[in-house]
N, C-alpha and C positions, 0 to 999 in steps of 0.2 A: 690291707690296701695296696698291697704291690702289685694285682691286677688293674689298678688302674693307672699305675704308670705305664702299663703296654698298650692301652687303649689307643695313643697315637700311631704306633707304630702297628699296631694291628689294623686300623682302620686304612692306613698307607696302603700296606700292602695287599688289601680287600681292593682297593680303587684303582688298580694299575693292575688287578690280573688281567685287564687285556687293554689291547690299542683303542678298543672302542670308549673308552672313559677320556682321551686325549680329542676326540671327532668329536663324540656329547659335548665338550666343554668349547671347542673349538665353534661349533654348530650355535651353542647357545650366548658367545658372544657377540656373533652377527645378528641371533635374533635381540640382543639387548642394545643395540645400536641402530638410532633411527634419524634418518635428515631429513631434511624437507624438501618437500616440492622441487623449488628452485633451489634447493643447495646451498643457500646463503647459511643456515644453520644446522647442526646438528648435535645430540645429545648419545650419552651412552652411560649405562648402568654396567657397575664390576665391582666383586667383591671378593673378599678372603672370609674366612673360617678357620678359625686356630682354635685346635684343642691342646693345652697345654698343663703340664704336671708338674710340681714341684717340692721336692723332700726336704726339708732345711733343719735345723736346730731351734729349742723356740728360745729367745722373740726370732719370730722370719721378719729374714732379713731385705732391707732396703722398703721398698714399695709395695714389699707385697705382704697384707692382711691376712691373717690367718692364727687361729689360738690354738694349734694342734702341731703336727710336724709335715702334715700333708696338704696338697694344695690341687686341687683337677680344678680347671680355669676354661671353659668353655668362652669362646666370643666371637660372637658374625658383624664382620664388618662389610656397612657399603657405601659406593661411591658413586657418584653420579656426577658427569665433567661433560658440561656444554660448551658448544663454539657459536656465535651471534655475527656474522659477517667478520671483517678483518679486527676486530677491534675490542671487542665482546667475548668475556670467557668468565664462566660462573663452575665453580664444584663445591661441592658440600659431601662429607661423613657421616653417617649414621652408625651407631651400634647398637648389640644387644649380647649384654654382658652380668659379670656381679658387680659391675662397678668400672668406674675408669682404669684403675689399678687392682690386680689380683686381688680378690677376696671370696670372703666364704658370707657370701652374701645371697640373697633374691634377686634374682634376674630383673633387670632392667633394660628399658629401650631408651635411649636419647639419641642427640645430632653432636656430634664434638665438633663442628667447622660447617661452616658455610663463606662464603663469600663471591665478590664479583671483582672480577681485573677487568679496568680498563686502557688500552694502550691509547695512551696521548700523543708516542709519534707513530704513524704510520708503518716505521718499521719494527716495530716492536721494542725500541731501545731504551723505552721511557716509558713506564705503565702506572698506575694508582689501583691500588686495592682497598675496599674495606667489609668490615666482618668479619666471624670470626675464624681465626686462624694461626697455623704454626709460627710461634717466632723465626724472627730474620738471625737471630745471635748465634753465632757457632756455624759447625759443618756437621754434625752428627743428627741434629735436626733431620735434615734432609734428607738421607735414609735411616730415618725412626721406623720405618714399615716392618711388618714382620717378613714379608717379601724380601725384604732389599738390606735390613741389617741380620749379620750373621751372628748373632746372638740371642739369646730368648731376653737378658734382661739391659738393663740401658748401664750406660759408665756411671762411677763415683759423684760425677758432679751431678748429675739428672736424677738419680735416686737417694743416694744416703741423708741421713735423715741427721740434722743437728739440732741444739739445742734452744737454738730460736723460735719463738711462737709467734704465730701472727692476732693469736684473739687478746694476746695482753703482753707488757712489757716487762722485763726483768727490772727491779729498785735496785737490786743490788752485782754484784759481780758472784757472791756466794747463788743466789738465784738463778743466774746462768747456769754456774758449774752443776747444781743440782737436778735443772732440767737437762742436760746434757750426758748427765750420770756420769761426772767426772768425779764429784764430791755426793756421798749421800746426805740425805736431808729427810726429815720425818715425815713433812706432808707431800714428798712427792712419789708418784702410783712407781710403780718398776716400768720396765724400759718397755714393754708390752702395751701396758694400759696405757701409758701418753702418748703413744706412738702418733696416735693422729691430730695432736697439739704440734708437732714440731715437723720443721719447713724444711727441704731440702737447700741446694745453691739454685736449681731451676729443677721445675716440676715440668719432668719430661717433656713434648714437645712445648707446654705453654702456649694454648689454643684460650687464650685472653680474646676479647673485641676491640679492633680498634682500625687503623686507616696505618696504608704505607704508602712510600714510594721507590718501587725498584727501577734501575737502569743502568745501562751498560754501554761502557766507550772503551772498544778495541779489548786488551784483557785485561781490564776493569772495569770491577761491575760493587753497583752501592745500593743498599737497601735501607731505609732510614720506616721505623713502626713509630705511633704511638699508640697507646691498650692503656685498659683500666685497670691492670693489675700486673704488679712487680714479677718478675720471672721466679720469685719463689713458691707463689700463690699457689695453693691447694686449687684443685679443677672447682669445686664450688666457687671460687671468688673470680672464675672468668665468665660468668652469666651478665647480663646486662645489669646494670649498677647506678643510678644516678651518682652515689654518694661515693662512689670507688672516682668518679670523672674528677673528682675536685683533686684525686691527687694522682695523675698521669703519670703513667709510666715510657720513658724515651728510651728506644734502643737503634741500635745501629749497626749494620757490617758493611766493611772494606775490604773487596775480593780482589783478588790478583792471578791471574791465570796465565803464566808465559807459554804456555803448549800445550797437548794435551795429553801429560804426565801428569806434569805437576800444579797444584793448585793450595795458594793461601790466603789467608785473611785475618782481620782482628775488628774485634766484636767490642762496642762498647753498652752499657744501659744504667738508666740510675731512675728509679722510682720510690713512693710510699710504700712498704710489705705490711702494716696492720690491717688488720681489718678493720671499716672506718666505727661499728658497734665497740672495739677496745677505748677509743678516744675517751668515753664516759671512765673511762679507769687511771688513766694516766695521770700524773704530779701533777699539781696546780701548775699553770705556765707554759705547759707541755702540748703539743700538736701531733697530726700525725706525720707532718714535714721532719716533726725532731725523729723521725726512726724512717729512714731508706738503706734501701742495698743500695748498691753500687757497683756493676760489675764488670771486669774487664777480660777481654779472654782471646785467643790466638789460636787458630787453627790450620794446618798443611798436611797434603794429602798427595801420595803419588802411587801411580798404579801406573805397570808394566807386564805385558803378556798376562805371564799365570800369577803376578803376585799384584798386593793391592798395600798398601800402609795407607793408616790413618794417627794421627796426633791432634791433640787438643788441650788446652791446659787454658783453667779457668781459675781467677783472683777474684773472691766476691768480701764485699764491707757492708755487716750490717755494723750501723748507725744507733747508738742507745744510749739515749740519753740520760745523764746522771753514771753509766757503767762504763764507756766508751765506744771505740770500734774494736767489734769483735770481728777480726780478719781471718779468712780463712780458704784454702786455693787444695786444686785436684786439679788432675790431667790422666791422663790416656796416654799408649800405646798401641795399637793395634796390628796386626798383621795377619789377613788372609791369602793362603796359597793354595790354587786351584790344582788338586794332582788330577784329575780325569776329566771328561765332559760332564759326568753328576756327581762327582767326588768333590770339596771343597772341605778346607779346614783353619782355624782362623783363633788366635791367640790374644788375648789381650791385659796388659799389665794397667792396673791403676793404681793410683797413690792420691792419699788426702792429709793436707795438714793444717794444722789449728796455730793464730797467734798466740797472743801473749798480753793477760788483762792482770792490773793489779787488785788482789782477792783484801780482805777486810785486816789482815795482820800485816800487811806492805809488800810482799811476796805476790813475784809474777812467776805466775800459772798458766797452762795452755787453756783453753776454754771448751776444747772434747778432743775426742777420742782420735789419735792420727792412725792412720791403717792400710795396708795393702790389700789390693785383691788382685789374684792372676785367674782369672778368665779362659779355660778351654774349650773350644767347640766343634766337632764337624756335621759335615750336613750331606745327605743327599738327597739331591735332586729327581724325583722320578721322573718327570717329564715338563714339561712350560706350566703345570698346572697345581703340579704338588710336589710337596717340601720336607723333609723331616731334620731337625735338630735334636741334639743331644749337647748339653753342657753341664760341667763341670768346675766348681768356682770354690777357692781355695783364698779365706781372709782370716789375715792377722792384725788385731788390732793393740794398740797400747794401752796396757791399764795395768793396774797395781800387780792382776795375776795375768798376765799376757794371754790372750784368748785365740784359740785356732778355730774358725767354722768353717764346716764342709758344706755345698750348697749343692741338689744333682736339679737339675730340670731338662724338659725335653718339652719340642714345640713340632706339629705335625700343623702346616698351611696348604689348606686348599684356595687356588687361586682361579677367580672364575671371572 
């Protein structure tokens, strides 16, 4: 299989032997952009194509599916962004992938986002959105693109996988440590086969349904969502839901922008994470009110010439009833430095850690597995159209025998 880790970087450098593939691509944006008549509207279609590969150790790691050691992850992404006079602006996503997250799956076509902003003052300061779309919480959100973040996979808090379920509740605190694979237990599968039982702290960008309202005064600017489902929610549980409505999810960020360096914010959310089908399983007495996250989180960002830092550090509380609060916080580092006009390179340290529950003989226990990853990547750019990454991701996690995993992936973007 190691020919198909060159597959991207072969197809790169197929698509840029000559200037004429930067005109084609240049050419066929104008033809995918059309206004009207009178000018009052107009629309435009644009899309990426990422072929991406990924070598890991099994279980593979984070969000990405797969029962082998190898991963070729084909996906065409598209976008479609309308203007409606001053006031009026509609985009929606489509893809066609193995799934929302890397798998060794059958292709599939869905919409991950649709929606419509409407600006309620005239100068755009004050808008209403709804449908669905990216949470407002955090800054890493915002270039989640494959485009625009310099890495093939997302931070610790967006992907790594804890020991939380959303289809049913832990009774006990040994129940936790065992879905978490802290502690072993006899009926529970290996860390592979559950994988798709257990919740991150937020499922990457959290393309939930629901209604916002962004605005901005001077360098402050606030975004206040509510959505049918909790920022940990598996992408199946952001589809339209009656029964998800009864237990809303609030979130919220407060940005601060003194220049155009630097830029911060702090993010808060608290919602229901079961899915409302567990209720039938839960203790006499018990709702789906009694089990929320809770999450709190802070982000700053400064960029200078060739250099770029990003920082992020997230505090999330899932809420369990009869076990307690299982508390548990990740953040980030980041820093990309541009050395050429297509050269870029870009580093990133994370760190996750676990509180502290009392297990069935009185003794307090972290509740998973605390762990570093440092993140290396560079990229180059062959023209405004096309991309190529390579990373390198290097996690240690805590356990009884201390565990090293090597992870290689690479990502080739065509942007059209």
């Amino acid at each position: 299989m190691r020919w198909v880790f060159g597959v991207p970087l072969l197809l790169a450098l197929l698509a840029v032997s000559s200037r004429a593939a930067d005109d084609f691509f240049d050419r066929l944006g104008e033809s995918l952009t059309l206004v009207s008549p009178g000018g009052a509207g107009a629309a435009r279609l644009s899309g990426t194509l990422d072929l991406e590969h990924y070598v890991f150790p099994h279980p593979a790691p984070g969000l990405v599916f797969a029962s082998g050691n190898t991963l070729f992850n084909p996906r065409l992404s598209l976008y479609v962004d309308a203007q409606w006079g001053e006031r009026t602006y509609v985009f929606a996503q489509g893809r066609v992938d193995r799934g929302f997250d890397p798998a060794a799956g059958n292709p599939q076509a869905r919409i991950d986002e649709y929606a419509v902003r409407f600006a309620v003052l005239k100068n755009g300061r004050l808008g209403l959105q709804a449908g669905r779309f990216a949470t407002v919480v955090g800054r890493w959100v915002r270039r989640h693109g494959s485009w625009e973040q310099p890495f093939v996979t997302a931070p610790l808090a967006y992907e790594n996988l804890t020991g939380v379920w959303d289809s049913a509740a832990p009774r006990t605190t040994e129940v936790l440590l065992a879905w978490a694979h802290v502690r072993p237990f006899p009926s529970v599968p290996d860390e592979f086969t559950d994988k798709h039982l257990r919740l991150p702290m937020i499922w990457g960008p959290s393309y939930a349904h629901g209604v916002a309202a962004i605005g901005d005064w001077g360098p402050f600017d606030l975004a206040v969502e509510v959505k049918n489902a909790a920022l940990s929610s598996r992408p199946e549980a952001w589809d339209l839901d009656r029964a998800r409505w009864r237990h809303p999810t609030l979130s919220a960020r407060l940005g601060y922008r003194p220049n155009v360096m630097w830029e911060g914010g702090l993010s808060a959310s608290t919602g229901a994470f079961l899915d409302p089908l567990a209720a039938r399983f839960l203790p006499p007495g018990r709702s789906l009110s009694d089990y929320r996250q809770t999450l709190l989180a802070a982000d700053l960002s400064f960029a200078s010439r060739r250099w770029e830092v990003w920082t992020e550090w997230v505090a999330t509380r899932f809420q369990l009833a009869g076990v307690g609060n299982a508390d548990t916080a990740a953040g980030f580092v980041e820093v990309k430095r541009k050395l050429a006009p297509q050269w870029s390179v870009a580093a990133r340290l994370n760190r996750q850690i676990f509180g502290r529950l009392t297990d069935a003989r009185g003794q307090q226990v972290k509740w998973g597995r605390e762990l570093w990853r440092l993140d290396f990547a560079p990229t180059y750019r062959f023209s405004a159209h096309l991309q190529l990454k390579v990373q390198y991701s290097v996690e240690r996690r805590d356990t009884t025998a201390t565990r090293t995993v090597h992870t290689l992936s690479s990502q080739a973007t065509l942007r059209f």
